[in-house]
C-alpha positions in Angstrom: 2.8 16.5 -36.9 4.9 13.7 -39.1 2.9 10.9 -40.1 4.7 7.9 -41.4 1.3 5.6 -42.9 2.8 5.4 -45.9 1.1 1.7 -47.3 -1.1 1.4 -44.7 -4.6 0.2 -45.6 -7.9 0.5 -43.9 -9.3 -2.9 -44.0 -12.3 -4.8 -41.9 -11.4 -7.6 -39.6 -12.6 -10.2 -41.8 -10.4 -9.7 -44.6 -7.3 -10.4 -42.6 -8.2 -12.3 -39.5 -9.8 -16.2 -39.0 -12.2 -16.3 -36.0 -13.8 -19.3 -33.9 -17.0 -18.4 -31.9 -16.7 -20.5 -28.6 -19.4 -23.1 -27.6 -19.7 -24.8 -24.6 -20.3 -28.1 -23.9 -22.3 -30.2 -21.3 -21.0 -29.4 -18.1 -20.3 -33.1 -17.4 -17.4 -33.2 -19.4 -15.6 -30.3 -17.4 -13.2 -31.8 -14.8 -10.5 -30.0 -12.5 -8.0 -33.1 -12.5 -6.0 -32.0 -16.1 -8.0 -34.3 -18.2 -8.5 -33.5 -21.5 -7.8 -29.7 -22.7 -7.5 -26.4 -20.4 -10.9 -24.9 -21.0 -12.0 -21.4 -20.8 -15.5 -19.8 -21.0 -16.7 -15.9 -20.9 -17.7 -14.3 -17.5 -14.2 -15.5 -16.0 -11.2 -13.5 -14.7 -8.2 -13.3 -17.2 -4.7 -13.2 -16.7 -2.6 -9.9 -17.6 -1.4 -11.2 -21.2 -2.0 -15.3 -20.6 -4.8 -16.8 -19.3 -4.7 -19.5 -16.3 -6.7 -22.4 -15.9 -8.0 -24.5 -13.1 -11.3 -26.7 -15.7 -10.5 -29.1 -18.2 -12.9 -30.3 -20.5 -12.7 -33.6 -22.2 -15.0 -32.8 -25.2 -14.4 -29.6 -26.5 -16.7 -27.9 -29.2 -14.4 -25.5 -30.4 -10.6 -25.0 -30.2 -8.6 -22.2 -29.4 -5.0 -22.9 -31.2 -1.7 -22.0 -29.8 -0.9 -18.1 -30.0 -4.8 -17.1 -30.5 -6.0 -14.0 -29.3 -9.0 -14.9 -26.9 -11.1 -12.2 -26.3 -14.3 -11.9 -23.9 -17.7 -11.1 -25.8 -19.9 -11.4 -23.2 -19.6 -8.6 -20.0 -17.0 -7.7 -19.6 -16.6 -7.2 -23.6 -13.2 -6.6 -24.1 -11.0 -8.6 -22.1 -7.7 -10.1 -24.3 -5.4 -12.9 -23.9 -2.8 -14.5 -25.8 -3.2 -18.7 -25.7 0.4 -20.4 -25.1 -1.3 -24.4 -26.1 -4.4 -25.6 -27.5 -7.7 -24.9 -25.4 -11.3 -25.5 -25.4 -13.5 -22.2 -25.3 -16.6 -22.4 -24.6 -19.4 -19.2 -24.7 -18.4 -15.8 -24.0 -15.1 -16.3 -25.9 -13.9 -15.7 -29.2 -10.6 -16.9 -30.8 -8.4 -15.0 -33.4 -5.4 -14.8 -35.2 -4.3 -12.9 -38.6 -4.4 -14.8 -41.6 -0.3 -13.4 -41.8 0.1 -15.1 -38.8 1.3 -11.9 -36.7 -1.0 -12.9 -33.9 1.1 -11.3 -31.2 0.5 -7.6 -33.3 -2.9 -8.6 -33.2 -3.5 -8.6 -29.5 -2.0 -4.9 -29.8 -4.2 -3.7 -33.0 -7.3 -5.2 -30.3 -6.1 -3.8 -27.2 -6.1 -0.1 -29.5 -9.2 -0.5 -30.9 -11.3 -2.7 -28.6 -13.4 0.6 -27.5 -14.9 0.4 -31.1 -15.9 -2.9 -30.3 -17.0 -2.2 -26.6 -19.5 0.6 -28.4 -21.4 -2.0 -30.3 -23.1 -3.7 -26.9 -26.3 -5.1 -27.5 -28.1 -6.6 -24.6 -29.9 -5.0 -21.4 -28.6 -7.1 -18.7 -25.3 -8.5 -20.1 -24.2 -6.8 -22.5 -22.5 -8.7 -26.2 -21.4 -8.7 -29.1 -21.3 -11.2 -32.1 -19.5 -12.3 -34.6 -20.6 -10.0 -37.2 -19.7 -7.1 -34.9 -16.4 -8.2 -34.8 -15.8 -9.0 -38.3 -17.1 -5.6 -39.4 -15.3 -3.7 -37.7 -12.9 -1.4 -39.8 -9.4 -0.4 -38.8 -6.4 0.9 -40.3 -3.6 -1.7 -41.1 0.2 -1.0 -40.9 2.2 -3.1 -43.7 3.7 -6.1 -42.5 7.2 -4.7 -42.1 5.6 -2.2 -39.5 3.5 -4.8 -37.7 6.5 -6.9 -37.0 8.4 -4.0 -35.8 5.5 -2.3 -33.4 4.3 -5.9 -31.9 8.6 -6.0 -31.4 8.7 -2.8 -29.0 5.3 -3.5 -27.0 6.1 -7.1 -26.8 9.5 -6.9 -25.0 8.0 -4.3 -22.8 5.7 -6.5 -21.9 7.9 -9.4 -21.4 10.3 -7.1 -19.1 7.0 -6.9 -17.1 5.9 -10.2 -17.2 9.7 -10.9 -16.1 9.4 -8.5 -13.1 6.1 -10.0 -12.2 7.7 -13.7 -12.2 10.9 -12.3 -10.1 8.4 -10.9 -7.5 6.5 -13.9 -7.1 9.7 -16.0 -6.5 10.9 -13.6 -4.3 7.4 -13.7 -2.2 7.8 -17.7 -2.3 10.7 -17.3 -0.3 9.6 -15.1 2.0 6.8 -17.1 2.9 9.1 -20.4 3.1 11.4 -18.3 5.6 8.6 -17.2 7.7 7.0 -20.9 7.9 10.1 -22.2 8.9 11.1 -19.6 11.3 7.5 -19.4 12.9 5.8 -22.2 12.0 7.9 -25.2 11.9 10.9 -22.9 14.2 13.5 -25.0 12.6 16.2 -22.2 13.6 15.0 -23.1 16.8 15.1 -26.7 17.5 18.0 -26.4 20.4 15.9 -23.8 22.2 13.8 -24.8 25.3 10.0 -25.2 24.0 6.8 -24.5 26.4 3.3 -25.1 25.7 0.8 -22.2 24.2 -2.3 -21.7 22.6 0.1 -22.1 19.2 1.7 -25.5 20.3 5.0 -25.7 21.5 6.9 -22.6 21.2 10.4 -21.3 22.1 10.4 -20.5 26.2 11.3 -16.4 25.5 8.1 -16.4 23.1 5.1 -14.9 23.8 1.7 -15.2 22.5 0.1 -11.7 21.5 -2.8 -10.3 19.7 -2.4 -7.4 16.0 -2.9 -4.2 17.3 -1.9 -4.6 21.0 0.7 -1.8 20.9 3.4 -4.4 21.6 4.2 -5.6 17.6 1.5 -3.3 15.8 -0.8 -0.3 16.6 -3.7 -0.1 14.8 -3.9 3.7 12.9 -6.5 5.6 13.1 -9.1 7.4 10.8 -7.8 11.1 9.8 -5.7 12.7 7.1 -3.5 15.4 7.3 -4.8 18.7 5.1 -2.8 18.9 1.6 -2.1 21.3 -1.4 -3.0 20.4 -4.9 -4.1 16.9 -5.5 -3.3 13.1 -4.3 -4.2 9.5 -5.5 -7.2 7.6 -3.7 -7.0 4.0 -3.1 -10.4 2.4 -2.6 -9.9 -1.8 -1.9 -11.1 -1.5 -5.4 -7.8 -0.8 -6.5 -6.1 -2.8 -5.1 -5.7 -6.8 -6.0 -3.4 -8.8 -3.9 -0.7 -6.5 -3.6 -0.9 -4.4 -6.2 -2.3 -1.0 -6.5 -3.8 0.0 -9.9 -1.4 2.2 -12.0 -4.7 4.4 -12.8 -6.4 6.0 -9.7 -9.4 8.8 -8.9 -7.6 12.2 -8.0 -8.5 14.0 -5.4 -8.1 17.6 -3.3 -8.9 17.9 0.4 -11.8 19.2 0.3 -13.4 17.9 -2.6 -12.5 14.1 -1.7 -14.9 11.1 -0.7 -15.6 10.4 3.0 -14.0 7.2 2.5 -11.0 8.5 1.8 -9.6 9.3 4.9 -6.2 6.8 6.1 -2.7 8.6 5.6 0.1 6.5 4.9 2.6 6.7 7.3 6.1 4.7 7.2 6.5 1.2 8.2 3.3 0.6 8.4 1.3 -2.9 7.0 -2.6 -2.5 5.5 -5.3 -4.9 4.6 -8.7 -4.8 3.4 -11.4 -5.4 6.0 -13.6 -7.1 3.8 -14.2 -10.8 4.4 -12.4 -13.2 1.9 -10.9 -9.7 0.3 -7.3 -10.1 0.1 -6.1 -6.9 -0.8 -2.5 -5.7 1.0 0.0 -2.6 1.1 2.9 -2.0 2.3 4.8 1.1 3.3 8.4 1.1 4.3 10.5 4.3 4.5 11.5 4.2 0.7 7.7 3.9 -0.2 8.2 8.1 -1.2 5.8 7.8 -4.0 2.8 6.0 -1.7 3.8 8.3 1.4 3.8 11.8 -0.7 1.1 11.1 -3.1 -1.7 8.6 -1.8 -4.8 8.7 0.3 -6.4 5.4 1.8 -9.7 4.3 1.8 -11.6 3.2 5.3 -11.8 0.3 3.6 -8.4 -0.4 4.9 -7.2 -0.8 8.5 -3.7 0.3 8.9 -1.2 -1.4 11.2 1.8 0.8 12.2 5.1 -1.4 13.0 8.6 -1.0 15.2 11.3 -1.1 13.3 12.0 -4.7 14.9 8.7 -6.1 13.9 7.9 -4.4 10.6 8.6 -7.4 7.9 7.3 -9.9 10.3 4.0 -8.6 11.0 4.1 -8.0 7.1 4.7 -11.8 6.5 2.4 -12.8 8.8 -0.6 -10.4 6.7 0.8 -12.6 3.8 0.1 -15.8 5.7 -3.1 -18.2 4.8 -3.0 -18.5 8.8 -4.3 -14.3 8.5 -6.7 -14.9 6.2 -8.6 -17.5 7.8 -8.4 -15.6 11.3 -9.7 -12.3 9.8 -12.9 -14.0 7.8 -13.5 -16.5 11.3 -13.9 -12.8 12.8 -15.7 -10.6 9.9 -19.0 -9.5 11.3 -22.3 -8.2 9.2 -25.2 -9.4 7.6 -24.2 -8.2 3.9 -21.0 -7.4 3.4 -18.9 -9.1 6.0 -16.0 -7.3 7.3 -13.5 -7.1 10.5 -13.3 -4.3 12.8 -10.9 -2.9 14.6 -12.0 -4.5 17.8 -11.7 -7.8 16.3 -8.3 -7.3 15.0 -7.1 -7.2 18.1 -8.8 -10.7 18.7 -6.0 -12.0 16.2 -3.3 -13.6 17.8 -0.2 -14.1 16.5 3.7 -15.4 18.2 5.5 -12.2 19.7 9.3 -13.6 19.4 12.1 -11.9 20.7 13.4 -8.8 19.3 16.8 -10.6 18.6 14.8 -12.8 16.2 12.7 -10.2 15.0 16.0 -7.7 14.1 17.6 -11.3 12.3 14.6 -11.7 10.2 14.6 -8.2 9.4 17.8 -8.5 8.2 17.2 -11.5 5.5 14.1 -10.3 4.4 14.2 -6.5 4.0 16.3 -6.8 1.1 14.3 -9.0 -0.9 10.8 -6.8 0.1 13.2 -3.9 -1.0 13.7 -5.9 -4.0 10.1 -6.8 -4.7 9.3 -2.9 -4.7 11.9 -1.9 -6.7 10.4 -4.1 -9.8 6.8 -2.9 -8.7 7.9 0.6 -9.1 9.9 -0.1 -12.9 6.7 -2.1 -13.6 4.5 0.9 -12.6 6.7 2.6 -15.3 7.1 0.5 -18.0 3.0 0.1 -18.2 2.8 4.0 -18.6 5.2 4.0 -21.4 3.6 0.8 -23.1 0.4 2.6 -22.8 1.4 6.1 -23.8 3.1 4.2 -26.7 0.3 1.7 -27.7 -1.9 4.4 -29.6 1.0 6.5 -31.3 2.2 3.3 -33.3 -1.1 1.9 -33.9 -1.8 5.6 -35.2 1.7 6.3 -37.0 2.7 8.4 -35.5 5.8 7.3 -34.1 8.2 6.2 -36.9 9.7 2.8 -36.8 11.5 2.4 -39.8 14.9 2.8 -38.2 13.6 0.0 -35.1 15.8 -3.2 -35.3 14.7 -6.2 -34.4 
């Protein structure tokens, strides 16, 4: 196999990189009204490539500047972000950048060799490293012509993602803005005779109904059906919000876990039962990939939909007004979850299938959308990966790349 290292070095951090340790300060200087500088400490959750911020701190100890690369060395070691602004850090948190200034191939040169770094833990409870570790550690540097042109190709893969992700999340604003003014507010109703209900006023041919009365939704029940070869298992923990994880446990029929035993069926909405667990899927007919290939966890309870009610009853699982019903009715003395017979305790408007079929029709393209870019997303982050370690290895030339 070609390998094109040709003036590469091998070099340890602290010859190329400058480093701030972070350092917290009292917490009476932290503040969630924008005063003062974003402020970030370790043992948080961090964005996918850009941290978000809801503390502020008005007398910061140390300073992350503006295109740092923050990483977490405190459990979870490991964890990497790339600061947009100026930002306080405080413990748990390192800041770098390359003395070349080349910070955005820096978050890449990490993100290949943080499991060097992961592998010098010290600490029986939390695990850590320090500054030393970091510093010490030896990798092998491209020249400066190659770093610009590898951070160039992961980068705009990257940013195609970050794009996607952006689209999606104005597409779901929408959604949500239709739904509250349709069902909420029912401004497309105002010259419609109202009645009193449990919900307020609603339109006269409304009814109220409950999630898994057979009329909107039916909830589906436990069972898979027996497969060749292998599929993908969903626990809740692979799912956040609505997203499921591009790397999942593989499993056979008979050599699966218990839990694993909900088969995705078309038009069909899901939730995690787990109190204040917001974790969603959704199935229409064009989900092939999900209905050929995946196996649900228990964890989950399934609705299946009409073809009239489908993207409401989705919407709706989208709504704060969901959330708060399913935690009022989680049950258990640990973990806290919702059962099916409470699920049916949810009650939600039942319009008329006139409306339903009009909603339908302005919101299936834009969920059709929102797939579509969750599916080139699921593909772009398998070719960054699969590319990540054969340029930070040369092995893939880049001579000829133009940026």
């Amino acid at each position: 196999m070609e390998n094109f290292k040709e003036g590469w070095e091998k070099v340890k951090l602290d010859e190329i990189i400058n480093i701030t340790m972070g350092q917290s300060p009292k917490s009476e200087f932290y503040n969630d009204e924008s005063e003062g500088l974003p402020f970030l400490q370790g043992n948080r959750t961090f964005g996918d490539r850009f941290p978000y911020f809801n503390t502020f701190c008005t007398n910061n100890k140390k300073i992350a500047k503006k295109d740092d690369v923050l990483m977490s060395v405190r459990a979870p070691v490991g964890d990497l972000n790339i600061v947009k602004q100026d930002i306080g850090i405080g413990r748990g948190l390192c800041a770098m950048n390359l003395k070349n200034k080349n910070s955005i191939f820096l978050y890449y040169l990490l993100k290949y060799n943080i499991v060097n770094l992961i592998n010098r833990e010290t600490g029986t409870i939390f695990g850590s490293i320090n500054k030393n570790d970091i510093l010490n550690l030896e990798i092998e540097l491209p020249t400066c012509y190659q770093q610009e042109k590898i951070a160039f190709i992961l980068n705009n893969l990257d940013e195609k993602i970050e794009n996607n992700e952006k689209i999606n999340k104005n597409l779901e604003q929408q959604v949500n803005e239709i739904f509250k003014s349709w069902f909420v507010k029912f401004e497309p109703f105002k010259e419609n005779e109202f009645k009193s209900s449990d919900f307020g006023e609603i339109p006269v041919e409304w009814e109220i109904d409950y999630l898994g009365s057979n009329k909107l939704s039916k909830i589906i029940s436990s069972g898979i059906q027996e497969f060749k070869g292998s599929k993908f298992y969903v626990a809740t923990a692979n799912v956040n919000e609505d997203k499921i994880d591009n790397v999942l446990p593989i499993i056979s029929y008979n050599n699966r876990p218990s839990r694993a035993n909900m088969q995705p069926v078309p038009k069909s909405a899901w939730f995690a039962k787990m109190k204040d667990s917001r974790k969603l899927i959704m199935i229409d007919e064009y989900s092939k990939s999900i209905l050929d290939k995946y196996i649900f966890s228990t964890g989950f309870c399934g609705l299946k939909c009409s073809k009239d009610s489908f993207y409401y009853i989705w919407s709706f699982l989208l709504s704060d007004q969901f959330d708060t019903m399913k935690n009022n009715l989680s049950l258990g003395t640990t973990m806290q979850a919702i059962n099916n017979t409470n699920v049916k305790k949810i009650k939600l408007l039942n319009p008329t299938n006139e409306v339903l079929k009009r909603f339908n029709l302005i919101v299936s393209p834009i969920f059709e959308e929102i797939y579509n870019n969750s599916i080139e997303n699921k593909k772009l982050t398998k070719t960054r990966d699969i590319l990540l370690p054969k340029l930070m290895s040369g092995e893939i030339n880049v001579s000829k790349v133009e940026i």
